[in-house]
C-alpha positions in Angstrom: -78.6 -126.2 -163.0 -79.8 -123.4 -160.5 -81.5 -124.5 -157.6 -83.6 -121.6 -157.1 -86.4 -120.0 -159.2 -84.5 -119.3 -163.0 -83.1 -116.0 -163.5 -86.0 -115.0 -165.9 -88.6 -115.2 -162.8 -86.1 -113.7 -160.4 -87.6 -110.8 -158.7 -85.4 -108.3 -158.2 -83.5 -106.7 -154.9 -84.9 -102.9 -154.8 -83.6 -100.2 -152.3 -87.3 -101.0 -150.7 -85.5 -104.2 -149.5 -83.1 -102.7 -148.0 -85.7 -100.5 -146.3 -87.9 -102.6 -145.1 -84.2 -105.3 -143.7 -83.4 -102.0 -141.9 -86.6 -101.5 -140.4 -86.9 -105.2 -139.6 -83.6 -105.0 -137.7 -84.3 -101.9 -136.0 -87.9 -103.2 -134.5 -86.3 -106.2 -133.3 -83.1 -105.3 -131.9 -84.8 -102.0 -130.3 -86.4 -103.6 -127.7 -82.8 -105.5 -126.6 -80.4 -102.3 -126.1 -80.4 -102.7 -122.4 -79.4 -106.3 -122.5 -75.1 -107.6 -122.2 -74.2 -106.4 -125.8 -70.7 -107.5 -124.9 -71.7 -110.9 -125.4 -70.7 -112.6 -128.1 -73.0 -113.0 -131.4 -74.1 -116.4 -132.2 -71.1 -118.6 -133.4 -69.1 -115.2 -133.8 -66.1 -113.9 -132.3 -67.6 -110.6 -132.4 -69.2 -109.3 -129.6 -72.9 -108.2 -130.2 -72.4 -104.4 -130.4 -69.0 -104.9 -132.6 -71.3 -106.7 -135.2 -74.0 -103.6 -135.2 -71.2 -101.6 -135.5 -70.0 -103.7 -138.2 -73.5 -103.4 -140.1 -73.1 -99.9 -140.2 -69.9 -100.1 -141.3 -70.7 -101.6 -144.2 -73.7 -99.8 -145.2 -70.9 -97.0 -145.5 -68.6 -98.7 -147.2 -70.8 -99.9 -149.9 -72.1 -96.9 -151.0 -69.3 -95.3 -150.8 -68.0 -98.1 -153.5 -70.7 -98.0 -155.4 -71.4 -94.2 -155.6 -67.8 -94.3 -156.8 -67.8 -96.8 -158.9 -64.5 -97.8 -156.8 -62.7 -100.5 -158.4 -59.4 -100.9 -156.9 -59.8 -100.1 -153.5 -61.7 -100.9 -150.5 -63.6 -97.7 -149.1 -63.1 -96.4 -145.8 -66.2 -94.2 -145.8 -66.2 -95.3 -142.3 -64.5 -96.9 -139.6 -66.6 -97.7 -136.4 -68.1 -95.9 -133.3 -66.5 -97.6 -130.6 -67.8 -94.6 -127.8 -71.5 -94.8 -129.2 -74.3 -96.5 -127.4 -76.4 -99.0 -128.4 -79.0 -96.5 -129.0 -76.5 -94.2 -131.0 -75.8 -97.2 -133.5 -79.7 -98.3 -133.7 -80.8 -94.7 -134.8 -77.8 -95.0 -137.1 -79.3 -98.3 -139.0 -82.0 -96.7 -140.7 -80.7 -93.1 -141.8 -77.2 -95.6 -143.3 -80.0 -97.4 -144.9 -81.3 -95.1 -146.9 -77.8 -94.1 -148.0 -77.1 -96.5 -149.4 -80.7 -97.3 -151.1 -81.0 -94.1 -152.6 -77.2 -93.9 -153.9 -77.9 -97.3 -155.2 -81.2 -96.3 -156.9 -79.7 -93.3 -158.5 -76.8 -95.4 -160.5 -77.2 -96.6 -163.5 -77.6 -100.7 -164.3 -74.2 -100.7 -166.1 -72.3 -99.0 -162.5 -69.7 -101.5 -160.6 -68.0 -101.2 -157.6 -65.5 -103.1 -155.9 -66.2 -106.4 -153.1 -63.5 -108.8 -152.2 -66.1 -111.7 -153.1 -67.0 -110.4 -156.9 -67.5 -106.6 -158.5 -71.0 -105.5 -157.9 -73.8 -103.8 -159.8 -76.0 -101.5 -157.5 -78.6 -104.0 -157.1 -75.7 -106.4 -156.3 -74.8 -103.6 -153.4 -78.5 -103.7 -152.6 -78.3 -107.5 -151.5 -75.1 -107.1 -149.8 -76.4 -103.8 -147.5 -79.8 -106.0 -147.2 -78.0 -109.5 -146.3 -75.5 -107.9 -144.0 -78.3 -106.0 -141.7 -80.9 -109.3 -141.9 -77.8 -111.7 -141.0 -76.5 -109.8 -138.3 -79.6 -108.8 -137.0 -80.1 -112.6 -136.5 -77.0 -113.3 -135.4 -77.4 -110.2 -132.5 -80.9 -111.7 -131.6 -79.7 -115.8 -131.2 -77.5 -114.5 -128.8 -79.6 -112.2 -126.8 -83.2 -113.4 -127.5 -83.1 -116.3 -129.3 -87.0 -116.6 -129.0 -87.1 -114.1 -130.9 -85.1 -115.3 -133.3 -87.9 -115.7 -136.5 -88.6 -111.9 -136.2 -84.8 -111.2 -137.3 -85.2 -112.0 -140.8 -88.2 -110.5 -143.1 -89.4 -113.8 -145.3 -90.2 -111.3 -147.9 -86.2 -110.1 -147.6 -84.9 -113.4 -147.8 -86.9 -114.6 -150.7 -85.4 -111.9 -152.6 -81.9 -112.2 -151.4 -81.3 -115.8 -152.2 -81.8 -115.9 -155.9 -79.8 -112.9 -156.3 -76.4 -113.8 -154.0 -77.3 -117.6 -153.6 -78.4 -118.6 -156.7 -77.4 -122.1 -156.8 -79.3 -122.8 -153.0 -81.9 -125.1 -153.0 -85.5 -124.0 -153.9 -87.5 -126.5 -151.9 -87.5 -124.4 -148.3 -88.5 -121.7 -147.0 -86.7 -118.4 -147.8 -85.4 -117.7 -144.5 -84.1 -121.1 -143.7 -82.6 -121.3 -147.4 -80.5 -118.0 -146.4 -79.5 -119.3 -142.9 -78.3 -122.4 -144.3 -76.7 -120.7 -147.7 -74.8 -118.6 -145.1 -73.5 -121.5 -142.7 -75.7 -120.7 -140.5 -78.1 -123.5 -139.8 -78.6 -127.0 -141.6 -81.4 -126.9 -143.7 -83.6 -130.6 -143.4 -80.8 -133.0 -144.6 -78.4 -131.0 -145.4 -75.8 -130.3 -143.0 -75.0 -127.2 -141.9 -72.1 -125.2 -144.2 -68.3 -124.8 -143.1 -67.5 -122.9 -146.1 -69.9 -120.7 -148.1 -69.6 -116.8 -150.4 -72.0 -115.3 -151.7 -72.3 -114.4 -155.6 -71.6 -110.1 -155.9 -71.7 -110.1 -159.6 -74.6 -109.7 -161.4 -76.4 -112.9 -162.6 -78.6 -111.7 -165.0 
């Protein structure tokens, strides 16, 4: 049995969801570029500014795949900015975005393209751009700002994102909290927090 909502009332992850993950990112990490981004991000071995880097990375690489429909290889639209700064990679976030929204929004239903944890559909690579940006985003922010925290993840994002990659996670939290424990990232009430968790790239409809 699926925890969350059933597949029939699943709303669906649009390249608006992206957007609006990108722009949620951007207004909170913004004010933080002149804080230690060599820190590392929260319960990462990345530093802060090799896990943006890493966002935009794979903003490339997934439409890249999915524009493609690459199946057999992993893309290597791009490979990191290591001499950009902060602000370079922040006014990169967006613009990567809506790459990858409108390349998604302009396949077909039936398009796949390849992910090491399932082959996608473009709303699959949707989730993915969305889930890697919010995720980070909060990962960046618990290690710089951590009051700020609850402004890393739109609600709205997350209550899209779990049906669609997590669709076994419980359905009796909050959207936000669901995807931070889903993700190993935080217990949610009683349950402990995750050492082991993937998220679902196929489709599930």
């Amino acid at each position: 049995m699926r925890g969350s909502a059933t597949m029939s009332e699943r709303q669906p992850v649009t390249g608006d969801t992206l957007r609006q993950a990108a722009q949620t990112s951007a207004a909170v990490l913004g004010p933080l570029v002149d804080r230690n981004w060599r820190k590392r991000a929260f319960r990462m071995t990345w530093s802060c500014r090799f896990t943006l880097d890493h966002v935009l990375n794979c903003l490339a690489w997934y439409a890249h795949d999915i524009a493609g429909e690459v199946t057999g290889l992993d893309g290597a639209a791009r490979a990191g900015a290591p001499r950009a700064s902060i602000t370079d990679l922040l006014s990169s976030l967006c613009p990567l975005a809506e790459v990858l929204a409108l390349v998604c929004e302009g396949k077909p239903a039936t398009a796949r393209g390849l992910h090491s944890w399932g082959v996608a559909d473009p709303e699959g690579f949707l989730a993915m751009g969305s889930i890697e940006v919010s995720l980070h985003t909060w990962d960046i922010v618990m290690a710089l700002d951590p009051e700020r925290a609850n402004d890393a993840v739109a609600p709205e994002v997350a209550a899209l994102l779990v049906p669609r990659l997590f669709p076994d996670a419980p359905c009796d939290a909050d959207p936000v909290g669901t995807l931070l424990y889903a993700t190993g990232r935080a217990a949610l009430a009683d349950r402990p927090r995750l050492t082991q968790w993937q998220w679902h790239s196929a489709p599930v409809d």
